[in-house]
Biopython code that builds the backbone (N, CA, C, O; Angstrom):
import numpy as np
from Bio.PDB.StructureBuilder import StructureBuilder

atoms = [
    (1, "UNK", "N", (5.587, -16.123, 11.856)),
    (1, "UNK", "CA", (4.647, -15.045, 11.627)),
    (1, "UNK", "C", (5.417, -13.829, 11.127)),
    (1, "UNK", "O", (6.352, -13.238, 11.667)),
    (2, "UNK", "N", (4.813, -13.599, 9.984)),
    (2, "UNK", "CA", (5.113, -11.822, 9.678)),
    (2, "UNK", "C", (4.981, -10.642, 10.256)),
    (2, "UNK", "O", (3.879, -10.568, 10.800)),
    (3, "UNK", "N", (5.711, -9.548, 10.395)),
    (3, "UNK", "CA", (5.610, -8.045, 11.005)),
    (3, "UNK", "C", (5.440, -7.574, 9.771)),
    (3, "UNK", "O", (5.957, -8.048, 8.759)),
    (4, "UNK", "N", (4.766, -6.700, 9.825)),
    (4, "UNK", "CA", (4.917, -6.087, 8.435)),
    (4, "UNK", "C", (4.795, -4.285, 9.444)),
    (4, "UNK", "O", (4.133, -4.228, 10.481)),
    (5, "UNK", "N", (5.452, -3.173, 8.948)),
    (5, "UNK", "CA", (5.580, -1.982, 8.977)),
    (5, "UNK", "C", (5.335, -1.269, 7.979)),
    (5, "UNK", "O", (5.922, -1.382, 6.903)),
    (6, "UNK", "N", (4.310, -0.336, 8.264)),
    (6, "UNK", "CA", (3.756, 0.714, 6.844)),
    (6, "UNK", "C", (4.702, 1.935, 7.230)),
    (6, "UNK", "O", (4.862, 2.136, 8.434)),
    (7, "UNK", "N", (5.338, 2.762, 6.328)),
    (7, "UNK", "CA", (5.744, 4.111, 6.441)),
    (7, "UNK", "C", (5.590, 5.198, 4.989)),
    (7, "UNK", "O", (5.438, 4.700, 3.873)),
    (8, "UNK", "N", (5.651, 6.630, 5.186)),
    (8, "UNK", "CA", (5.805, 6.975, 3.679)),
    (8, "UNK", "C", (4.264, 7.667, 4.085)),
    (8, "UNK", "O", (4.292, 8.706, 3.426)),
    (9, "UNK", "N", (3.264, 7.652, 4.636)),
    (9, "UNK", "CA", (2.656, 8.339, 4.084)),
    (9, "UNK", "C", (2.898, 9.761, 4.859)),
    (9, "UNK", "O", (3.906, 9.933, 5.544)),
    (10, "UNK", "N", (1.591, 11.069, 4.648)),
    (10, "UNK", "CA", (1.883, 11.840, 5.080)),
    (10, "UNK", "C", (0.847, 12.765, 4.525)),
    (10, "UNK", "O", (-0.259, 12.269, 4.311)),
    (11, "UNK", "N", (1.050, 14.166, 4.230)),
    (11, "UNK", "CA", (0.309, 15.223, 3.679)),
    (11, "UNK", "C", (0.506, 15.577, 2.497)),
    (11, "UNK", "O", (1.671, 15.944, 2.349)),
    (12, "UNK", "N", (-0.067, 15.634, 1.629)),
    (12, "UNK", "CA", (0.166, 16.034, 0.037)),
    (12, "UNK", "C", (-0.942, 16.882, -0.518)),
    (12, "UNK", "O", (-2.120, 16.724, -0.197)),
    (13, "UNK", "N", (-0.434, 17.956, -1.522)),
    (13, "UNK", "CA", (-1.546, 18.552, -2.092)),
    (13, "UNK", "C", (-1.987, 17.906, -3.277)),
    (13, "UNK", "O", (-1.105, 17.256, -3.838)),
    (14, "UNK", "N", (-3.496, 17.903, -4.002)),
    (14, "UNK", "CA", (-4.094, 17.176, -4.992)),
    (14, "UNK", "C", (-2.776, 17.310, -6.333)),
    (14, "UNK", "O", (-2.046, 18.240, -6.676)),
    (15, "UNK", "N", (-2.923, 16.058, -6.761)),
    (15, "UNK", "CA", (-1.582, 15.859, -7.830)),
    (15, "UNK", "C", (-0.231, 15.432, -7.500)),
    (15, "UNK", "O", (0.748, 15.216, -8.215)),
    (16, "UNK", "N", (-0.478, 15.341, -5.817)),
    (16, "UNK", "CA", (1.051, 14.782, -5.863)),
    (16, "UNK", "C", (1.098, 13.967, -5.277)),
    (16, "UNK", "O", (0.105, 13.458, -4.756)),
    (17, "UNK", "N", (2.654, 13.413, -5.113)),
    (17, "UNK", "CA", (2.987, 12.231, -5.190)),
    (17, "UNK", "C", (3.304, 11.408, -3.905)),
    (17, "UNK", "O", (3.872, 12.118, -3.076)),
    (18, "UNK", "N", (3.061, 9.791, -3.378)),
    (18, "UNK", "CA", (3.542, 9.848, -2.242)),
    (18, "UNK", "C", (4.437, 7.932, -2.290)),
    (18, "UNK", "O", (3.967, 6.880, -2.722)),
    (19, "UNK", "N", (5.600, 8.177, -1.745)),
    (19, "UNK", "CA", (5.255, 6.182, -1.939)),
    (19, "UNK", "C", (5.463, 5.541, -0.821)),
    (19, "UNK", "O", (6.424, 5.708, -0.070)),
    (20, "UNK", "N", (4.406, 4.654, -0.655)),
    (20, "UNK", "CA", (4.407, 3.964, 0.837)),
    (20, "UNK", "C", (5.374, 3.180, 0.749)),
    (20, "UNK", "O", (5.933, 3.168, -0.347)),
    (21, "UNK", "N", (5.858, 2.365, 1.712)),
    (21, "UNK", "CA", (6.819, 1.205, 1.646)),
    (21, "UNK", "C", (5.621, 0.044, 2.861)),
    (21, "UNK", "O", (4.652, 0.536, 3.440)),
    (22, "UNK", "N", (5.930, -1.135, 2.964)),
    (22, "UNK", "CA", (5.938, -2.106, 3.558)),
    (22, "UNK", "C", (6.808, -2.951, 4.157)),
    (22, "UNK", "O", (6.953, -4.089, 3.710)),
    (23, "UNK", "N", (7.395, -2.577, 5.079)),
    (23, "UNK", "CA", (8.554, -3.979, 5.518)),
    (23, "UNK", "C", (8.455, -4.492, 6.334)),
    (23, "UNK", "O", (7.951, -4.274, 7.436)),
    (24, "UNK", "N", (9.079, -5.502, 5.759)),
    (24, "UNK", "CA", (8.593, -6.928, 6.500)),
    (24, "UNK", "C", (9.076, -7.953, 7.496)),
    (24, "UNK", "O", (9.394, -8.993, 6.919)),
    (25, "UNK", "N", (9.238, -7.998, 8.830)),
    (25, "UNK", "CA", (10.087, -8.984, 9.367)),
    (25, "UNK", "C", (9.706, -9.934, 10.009)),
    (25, "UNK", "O", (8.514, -10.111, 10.258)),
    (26, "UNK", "N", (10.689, -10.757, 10.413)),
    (26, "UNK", "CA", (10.019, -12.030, 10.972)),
    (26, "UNK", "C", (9.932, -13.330, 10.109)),
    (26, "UNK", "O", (9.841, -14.482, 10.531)),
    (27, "UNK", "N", (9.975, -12.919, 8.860)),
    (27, "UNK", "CA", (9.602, -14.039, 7.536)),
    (27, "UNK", "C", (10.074, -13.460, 6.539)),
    (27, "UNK", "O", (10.105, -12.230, 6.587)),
    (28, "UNK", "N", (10.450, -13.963, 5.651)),
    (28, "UNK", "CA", (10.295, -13.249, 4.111)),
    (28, "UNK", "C", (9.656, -12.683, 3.317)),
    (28, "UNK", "O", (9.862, -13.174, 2.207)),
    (29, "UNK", "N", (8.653, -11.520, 3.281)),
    (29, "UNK", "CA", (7.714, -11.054, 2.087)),
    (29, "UNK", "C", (7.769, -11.920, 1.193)),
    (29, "UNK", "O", (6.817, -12.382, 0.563)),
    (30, "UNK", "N", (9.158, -12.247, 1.070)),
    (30, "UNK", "CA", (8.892, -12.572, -0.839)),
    (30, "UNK", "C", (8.681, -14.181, -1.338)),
    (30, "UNK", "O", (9.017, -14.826, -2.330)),
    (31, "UNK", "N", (7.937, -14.461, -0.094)),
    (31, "UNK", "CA", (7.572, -16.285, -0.187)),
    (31, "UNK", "C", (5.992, -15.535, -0.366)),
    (31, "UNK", "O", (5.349, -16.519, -0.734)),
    (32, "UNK", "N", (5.084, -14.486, -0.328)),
    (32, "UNK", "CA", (4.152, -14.198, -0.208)),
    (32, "UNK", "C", (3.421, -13.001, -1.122)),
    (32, "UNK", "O", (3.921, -11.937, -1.487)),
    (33, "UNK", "N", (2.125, -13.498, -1.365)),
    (33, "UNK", "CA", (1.613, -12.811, -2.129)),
    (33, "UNK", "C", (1.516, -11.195, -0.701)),
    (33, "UNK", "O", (1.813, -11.272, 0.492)),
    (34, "UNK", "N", (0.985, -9.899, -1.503)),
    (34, "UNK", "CA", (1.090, -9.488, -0.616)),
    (34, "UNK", "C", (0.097, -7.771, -0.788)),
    (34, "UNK", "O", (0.621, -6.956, -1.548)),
    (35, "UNK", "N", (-0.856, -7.469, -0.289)),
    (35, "UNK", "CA", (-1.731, -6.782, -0.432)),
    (35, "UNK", "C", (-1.982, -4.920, 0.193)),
    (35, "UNK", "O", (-2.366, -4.678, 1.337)),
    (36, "UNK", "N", (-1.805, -4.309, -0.390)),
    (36, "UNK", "CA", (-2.319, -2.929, 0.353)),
    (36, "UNK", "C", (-3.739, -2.495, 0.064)),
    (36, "UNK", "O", (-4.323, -2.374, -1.012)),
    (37, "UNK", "N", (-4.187, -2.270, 1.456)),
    (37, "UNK", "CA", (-5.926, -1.749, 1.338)),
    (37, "UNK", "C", (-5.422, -0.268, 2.639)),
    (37, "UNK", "O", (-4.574, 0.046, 3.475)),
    (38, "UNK", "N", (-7.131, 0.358, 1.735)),
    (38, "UNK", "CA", (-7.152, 1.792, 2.638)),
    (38, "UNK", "C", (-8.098, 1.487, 3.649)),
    (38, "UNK", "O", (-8.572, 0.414, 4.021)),
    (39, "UNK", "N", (-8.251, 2.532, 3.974)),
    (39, "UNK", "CA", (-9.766, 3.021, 4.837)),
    (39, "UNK", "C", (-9.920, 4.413, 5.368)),
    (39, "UNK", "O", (-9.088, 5.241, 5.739)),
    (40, "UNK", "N", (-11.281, 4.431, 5.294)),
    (40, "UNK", "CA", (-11.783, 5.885, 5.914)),
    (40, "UNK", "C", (-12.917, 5.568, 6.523)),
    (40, "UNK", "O", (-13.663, 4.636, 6.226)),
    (41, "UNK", "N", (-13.099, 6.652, 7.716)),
    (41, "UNK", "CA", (-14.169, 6.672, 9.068)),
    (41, "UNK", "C", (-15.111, 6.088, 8.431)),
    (41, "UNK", "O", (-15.369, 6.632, 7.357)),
    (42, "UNK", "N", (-15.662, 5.277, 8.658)),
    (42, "UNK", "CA", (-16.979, 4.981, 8.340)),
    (42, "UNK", "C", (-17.363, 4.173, 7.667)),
    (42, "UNK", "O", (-18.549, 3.865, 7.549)),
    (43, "UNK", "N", (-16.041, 3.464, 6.857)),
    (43, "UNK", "CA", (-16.317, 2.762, 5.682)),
    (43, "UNK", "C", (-15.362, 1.678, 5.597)),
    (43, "UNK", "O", (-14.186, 1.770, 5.947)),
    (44, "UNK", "N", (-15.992, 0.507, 5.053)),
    (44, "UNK", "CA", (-14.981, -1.215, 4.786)),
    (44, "UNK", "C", (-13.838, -0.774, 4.295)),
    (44, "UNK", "O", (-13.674, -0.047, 3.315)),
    (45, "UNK", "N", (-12.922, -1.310, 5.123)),
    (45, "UNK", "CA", (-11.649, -1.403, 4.279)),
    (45, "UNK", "C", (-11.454, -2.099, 3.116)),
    (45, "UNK", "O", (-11.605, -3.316, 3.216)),
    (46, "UNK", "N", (-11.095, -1.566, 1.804)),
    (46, "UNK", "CA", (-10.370, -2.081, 0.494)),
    (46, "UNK", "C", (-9.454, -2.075, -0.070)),
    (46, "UNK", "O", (-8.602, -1.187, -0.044)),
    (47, "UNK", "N", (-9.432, -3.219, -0.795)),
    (47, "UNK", "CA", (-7.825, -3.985, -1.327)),
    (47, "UNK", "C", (-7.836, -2.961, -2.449)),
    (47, "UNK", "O", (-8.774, -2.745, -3.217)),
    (48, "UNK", "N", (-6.620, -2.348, -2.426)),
    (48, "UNK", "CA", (-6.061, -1.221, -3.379)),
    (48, "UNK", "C", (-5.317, -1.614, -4.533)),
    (48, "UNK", "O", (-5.317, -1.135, -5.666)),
    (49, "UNK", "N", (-4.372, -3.038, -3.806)),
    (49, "UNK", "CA", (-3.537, -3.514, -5.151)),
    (49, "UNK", "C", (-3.039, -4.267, -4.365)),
    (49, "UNK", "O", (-2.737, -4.101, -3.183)),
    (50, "UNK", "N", (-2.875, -5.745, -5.505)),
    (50, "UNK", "CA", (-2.273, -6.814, -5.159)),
    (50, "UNK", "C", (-1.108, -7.148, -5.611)),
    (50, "UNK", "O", (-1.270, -7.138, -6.831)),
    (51, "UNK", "N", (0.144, -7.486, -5.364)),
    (51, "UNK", "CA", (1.873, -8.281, -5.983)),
    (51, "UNK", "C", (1.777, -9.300, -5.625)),
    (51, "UNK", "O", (1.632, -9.514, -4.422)),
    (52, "UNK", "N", (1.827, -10.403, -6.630)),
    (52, "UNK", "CA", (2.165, -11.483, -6.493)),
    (52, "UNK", "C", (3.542, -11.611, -6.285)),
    (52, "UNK", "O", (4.249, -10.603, -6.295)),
    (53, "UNK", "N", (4.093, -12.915, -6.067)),
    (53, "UNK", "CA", (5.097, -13.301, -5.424)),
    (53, "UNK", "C", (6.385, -12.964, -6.420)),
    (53, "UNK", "O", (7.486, -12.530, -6.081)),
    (54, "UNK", "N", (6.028, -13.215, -7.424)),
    (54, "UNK", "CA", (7.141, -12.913, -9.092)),
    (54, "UNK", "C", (6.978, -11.438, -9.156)),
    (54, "UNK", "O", (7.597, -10.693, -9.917)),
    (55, "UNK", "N", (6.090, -11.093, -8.289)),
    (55, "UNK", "CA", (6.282, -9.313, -8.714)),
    (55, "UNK", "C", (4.850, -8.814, -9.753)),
    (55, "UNK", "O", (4.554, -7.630, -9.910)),
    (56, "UNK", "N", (4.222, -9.756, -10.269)),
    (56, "UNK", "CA", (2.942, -8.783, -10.694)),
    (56, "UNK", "C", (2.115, -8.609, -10.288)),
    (56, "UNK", "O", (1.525, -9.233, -9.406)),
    (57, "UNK", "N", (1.811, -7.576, -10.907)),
    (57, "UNK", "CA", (0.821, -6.504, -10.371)),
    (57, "UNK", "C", (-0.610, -7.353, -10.529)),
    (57, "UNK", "O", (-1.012, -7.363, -11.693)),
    (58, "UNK", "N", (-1.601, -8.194, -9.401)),
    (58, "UNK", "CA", (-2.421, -9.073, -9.404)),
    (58, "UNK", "C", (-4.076, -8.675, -9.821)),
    (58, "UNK", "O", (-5.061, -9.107, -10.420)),
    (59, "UNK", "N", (-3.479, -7.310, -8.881)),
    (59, "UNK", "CA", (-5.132, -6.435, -8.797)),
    (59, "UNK", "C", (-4.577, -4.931, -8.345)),
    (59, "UNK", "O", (-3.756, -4.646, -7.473)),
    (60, "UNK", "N", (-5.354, -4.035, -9.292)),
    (60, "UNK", "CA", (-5.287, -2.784, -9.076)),
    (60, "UNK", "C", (-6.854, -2.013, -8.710)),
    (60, "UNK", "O", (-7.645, -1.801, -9.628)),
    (61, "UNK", "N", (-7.110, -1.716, -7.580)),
    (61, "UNK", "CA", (-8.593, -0.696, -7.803)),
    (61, "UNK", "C", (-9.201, 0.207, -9.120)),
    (61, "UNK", "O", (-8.482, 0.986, -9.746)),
    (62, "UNK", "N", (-9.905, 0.094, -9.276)),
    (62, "UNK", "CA", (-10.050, 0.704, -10.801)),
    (62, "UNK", "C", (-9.899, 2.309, -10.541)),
    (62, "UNK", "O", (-9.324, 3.100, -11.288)),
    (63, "UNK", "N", (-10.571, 2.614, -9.264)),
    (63, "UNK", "CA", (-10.294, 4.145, -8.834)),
    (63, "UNK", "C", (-8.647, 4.656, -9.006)),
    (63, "UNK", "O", (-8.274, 5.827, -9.071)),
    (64, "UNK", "N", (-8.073, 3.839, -9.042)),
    (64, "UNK", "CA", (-6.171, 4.379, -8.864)),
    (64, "UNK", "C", (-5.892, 3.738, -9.774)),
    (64, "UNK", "O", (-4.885, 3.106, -9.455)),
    (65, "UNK", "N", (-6.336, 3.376, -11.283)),
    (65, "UNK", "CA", (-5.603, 2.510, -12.081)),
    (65, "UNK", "C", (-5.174, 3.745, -12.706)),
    (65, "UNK", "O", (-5.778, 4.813, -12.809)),
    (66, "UNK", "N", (-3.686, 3.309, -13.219)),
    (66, "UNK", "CA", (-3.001, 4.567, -14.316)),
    (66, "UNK", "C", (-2.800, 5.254, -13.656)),
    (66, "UNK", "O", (-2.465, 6.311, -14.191)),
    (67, "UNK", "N", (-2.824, 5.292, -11.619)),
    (67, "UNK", "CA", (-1.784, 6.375, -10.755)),
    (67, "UNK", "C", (-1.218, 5.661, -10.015)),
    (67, "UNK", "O", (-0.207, 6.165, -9.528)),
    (68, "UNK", "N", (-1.526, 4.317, -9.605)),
    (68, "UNK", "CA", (-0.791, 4.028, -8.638)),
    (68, "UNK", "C", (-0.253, 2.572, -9.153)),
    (68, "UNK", "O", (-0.830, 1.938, -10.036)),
    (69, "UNK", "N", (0.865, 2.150, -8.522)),
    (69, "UNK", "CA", (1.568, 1.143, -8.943)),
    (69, "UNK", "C", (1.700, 0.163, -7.535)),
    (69, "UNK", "O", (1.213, 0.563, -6.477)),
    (70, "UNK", "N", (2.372, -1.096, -7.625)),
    (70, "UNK", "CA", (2.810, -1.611, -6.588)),
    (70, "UNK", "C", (4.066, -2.280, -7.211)),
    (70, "UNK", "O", (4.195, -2.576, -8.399)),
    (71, "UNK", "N", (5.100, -2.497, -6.078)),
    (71, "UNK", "CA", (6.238, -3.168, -6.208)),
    (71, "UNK", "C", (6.364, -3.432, -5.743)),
    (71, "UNK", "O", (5.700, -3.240, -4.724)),
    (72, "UNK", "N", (7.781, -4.579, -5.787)),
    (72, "UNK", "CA", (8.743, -5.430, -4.182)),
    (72, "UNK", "C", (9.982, -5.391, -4.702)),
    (72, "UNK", "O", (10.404, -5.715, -5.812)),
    (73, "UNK", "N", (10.597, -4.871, -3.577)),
    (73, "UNK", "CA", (11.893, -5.806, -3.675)),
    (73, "UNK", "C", (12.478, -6.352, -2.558)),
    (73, "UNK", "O", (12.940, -5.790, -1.565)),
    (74, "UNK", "N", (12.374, -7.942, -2.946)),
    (74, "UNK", "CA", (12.242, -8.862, -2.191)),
    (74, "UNK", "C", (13.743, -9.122, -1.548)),
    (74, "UNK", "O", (13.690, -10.060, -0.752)),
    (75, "UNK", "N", (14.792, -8.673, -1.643)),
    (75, "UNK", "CA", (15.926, -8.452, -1.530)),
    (75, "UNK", "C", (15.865, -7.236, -0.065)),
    (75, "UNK", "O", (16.459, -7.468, 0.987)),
    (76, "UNK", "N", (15.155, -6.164, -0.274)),
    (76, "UNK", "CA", (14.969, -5.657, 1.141)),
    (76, "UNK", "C", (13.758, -6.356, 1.870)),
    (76, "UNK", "O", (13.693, -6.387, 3.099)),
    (77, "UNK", "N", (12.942, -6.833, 1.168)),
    (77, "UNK", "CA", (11.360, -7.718, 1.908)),
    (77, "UNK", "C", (10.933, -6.551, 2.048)),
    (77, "UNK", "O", (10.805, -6.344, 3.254)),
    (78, "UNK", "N", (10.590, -5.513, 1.343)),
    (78, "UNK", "CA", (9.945, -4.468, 1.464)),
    (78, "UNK", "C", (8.636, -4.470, 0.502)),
    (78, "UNK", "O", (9.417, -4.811, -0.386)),
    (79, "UNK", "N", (7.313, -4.407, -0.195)),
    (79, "UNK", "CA", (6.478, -3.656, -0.687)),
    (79, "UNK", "C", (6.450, -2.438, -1.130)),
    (79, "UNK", "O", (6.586, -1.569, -0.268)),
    (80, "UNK", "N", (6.301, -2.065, -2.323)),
    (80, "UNK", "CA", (6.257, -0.550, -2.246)),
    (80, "UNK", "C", (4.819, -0.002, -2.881)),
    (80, "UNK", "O", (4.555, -0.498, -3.977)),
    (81, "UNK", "N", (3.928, 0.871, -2.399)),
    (81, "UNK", "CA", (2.857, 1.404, -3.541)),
    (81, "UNK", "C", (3.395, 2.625, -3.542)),
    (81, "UNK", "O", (3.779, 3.288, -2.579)),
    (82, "UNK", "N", (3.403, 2.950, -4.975)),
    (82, "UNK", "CA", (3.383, 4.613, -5.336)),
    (82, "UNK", "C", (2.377, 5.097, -6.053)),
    (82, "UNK", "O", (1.848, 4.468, -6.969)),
    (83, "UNK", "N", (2.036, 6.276, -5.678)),
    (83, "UNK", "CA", (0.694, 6.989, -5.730)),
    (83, "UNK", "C", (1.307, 8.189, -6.334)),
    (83, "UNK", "O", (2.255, 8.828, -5.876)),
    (84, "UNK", "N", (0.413, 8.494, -7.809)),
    (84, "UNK", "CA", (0.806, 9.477, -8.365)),
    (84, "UNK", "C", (-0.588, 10.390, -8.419)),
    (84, "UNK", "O", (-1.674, 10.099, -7.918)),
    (85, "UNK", "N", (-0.182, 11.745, -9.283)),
    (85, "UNK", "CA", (-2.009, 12.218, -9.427)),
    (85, "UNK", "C", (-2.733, 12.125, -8.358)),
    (85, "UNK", "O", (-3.954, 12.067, -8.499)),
    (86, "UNK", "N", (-2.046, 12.082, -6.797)),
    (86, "UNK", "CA", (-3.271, 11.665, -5.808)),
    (86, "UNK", "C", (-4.357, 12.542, -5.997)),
    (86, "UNK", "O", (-4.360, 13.368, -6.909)),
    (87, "UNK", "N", (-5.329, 12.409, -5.149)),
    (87, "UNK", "CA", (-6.855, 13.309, -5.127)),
    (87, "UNK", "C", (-7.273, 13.015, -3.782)),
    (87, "UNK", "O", (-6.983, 12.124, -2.984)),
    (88, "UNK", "N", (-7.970, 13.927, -3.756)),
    (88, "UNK", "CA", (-8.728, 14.198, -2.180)),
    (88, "UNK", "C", (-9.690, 12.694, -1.868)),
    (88, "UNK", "O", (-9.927, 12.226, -0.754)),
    (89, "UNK", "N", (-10.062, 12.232, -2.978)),
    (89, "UNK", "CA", (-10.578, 10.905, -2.431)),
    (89, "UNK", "C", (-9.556, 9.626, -2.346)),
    (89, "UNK", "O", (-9.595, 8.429, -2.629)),
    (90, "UNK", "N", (-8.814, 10.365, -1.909)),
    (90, "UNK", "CA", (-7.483, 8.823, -2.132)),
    (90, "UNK", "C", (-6.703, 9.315, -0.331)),
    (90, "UNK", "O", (-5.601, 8.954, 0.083)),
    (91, "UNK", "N", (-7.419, 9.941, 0.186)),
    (91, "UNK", "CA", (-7.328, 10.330, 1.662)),
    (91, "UNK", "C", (-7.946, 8.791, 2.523)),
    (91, "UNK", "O", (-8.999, 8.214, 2.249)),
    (92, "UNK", "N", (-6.996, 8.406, 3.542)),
    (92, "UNK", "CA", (-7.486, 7.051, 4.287)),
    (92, "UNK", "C", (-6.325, 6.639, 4.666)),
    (92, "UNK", "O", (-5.251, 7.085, 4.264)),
    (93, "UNK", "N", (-6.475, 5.841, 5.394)),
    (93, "UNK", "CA", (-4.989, 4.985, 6.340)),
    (93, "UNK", "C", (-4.909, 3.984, 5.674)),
    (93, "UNK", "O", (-5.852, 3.195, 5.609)),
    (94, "UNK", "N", (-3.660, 3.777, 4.975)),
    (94, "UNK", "CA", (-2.765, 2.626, 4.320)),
    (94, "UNK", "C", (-2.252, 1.456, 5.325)),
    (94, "UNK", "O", (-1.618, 1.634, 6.365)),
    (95, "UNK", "N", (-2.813, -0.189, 4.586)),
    (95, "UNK", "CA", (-2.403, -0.957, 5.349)),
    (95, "UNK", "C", (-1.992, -1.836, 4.364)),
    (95, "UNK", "O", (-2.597, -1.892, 3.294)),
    (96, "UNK", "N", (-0.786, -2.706, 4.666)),
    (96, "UNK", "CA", (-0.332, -3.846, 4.102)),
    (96, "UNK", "C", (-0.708, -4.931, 4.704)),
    (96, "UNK", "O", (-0.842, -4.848, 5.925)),
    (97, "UNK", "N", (-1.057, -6.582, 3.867)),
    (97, "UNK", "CA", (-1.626, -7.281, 4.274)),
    (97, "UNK", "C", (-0.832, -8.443, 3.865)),
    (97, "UNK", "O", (-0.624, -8.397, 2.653)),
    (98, "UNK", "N", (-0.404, -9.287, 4.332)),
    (98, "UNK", "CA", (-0.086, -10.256, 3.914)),
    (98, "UNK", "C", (-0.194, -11.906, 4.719)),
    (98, "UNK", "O", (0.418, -11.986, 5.784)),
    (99, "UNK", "N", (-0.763, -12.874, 4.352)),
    (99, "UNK", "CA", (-0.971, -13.707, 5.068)),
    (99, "UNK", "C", (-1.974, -14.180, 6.430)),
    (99, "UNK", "O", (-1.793, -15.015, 7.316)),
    (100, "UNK", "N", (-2.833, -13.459, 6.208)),
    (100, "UNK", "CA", (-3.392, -12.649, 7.488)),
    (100, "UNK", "C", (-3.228, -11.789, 8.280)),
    (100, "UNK", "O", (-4.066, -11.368, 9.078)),
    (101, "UNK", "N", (-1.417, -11.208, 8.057)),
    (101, "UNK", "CA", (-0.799, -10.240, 9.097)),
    (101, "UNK", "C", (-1.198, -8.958, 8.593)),
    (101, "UNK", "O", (-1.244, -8.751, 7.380)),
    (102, "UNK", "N", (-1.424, -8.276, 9.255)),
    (102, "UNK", "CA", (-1.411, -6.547, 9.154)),
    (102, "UNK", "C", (-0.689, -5.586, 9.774)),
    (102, "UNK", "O", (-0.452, -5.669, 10.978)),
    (103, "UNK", "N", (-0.274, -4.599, 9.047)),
    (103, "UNK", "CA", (0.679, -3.503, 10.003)),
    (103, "UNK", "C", (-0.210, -2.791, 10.503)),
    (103, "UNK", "O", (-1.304, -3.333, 10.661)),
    (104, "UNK", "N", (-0.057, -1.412, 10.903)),
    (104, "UNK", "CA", (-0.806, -0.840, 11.766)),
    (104, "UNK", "C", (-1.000, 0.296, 11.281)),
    (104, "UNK", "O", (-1.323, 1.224, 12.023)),
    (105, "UNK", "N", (-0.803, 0.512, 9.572)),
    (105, "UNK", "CA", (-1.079, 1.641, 8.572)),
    (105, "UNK", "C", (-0.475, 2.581, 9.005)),
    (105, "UNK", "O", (0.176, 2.578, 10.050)),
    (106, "UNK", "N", (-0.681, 3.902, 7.926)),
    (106, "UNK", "CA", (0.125, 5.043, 7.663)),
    (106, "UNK", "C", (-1.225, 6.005, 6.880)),
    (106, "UNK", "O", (-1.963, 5.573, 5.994)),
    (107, "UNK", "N", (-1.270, 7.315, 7.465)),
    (107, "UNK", "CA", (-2.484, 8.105, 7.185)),
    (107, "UNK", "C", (-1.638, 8.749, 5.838)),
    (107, "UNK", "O", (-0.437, 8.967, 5.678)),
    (108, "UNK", "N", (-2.517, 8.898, 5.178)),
    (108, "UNK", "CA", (-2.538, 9.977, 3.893)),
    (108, "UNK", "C", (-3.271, 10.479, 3.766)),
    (108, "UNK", "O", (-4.366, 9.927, 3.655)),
    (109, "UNK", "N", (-3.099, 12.302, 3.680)),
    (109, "UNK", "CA", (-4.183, 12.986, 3.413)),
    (109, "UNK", "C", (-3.721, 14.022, 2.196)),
    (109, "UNK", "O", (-2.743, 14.767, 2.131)),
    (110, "UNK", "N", (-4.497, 13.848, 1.523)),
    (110, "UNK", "CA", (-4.718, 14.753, 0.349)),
    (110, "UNK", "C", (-5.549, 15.680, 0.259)),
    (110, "UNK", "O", (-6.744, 15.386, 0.210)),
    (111, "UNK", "N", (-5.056, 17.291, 0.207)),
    (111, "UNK", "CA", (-5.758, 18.325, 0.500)),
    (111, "UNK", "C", (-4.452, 19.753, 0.460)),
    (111, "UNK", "O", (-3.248, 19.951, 0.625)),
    (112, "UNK", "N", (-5.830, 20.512, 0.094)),
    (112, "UNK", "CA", (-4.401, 21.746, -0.302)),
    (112, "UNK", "C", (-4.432, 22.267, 1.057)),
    (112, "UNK", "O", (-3.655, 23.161, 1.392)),
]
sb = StructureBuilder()
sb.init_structure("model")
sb.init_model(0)
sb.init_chain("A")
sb.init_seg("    ")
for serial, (resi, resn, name, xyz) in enumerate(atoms, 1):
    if name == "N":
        sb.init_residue(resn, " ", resi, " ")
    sb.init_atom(name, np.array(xyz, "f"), 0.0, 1.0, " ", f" {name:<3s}", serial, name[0])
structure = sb.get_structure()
């Protein structure tokens, strides 16, 4: 079974920048496809962006396409999303997903 650990997020004002990481222990990330979704009070959690196992980029939310990216390097078994241009609607707790496992997210809030 996978651990996976979210860190990186935090407080940012609209336009800037933040990059989560994912790491992973217990297993290898990089035998695995591997997923970050948000959430906010009230509302289903959604898949933000997907890395496949070779490293591409599988699925991006259309809301964060052209700001946010995902990476790995599978050499640390880490995940990375970076979030550029954030915005006040990109406020929610970051979770990595992989295999059924989940970390236990990282809040981001965007706001001046």
């Amino acid at each position: 079974q996978v651990q996976l650990v979210e860190s990186g997020g935090g407080l940012v004002q609209p336009g800037g920048s933040l990059r989560l990481s994912c790491a992973a222990s217990g297993s290898w990330v990089s035998y695995y496809i591997v997923d970050w979704y948000r959430q906010t009070a009230g509302k289903q959690r959604e898949m933000v962006a997907r890395i496949t196992i070779g490293g591409t980029t599988a699925y991006l939310l259309d809301s964060v396409r052209g700001r946010f990216t995902v990476s790995r390097d599978n050499a640390k078994n880490t995940v990375y999303l970076q979030m550029n241009s954030l915005k006040p609607e990109d406020t929610a707790v970051y979770y990595c997903h992989s295999m059924g496992n989940w970390g236990q997210g990282t809040q981001v809030t965007v706001s001046l």
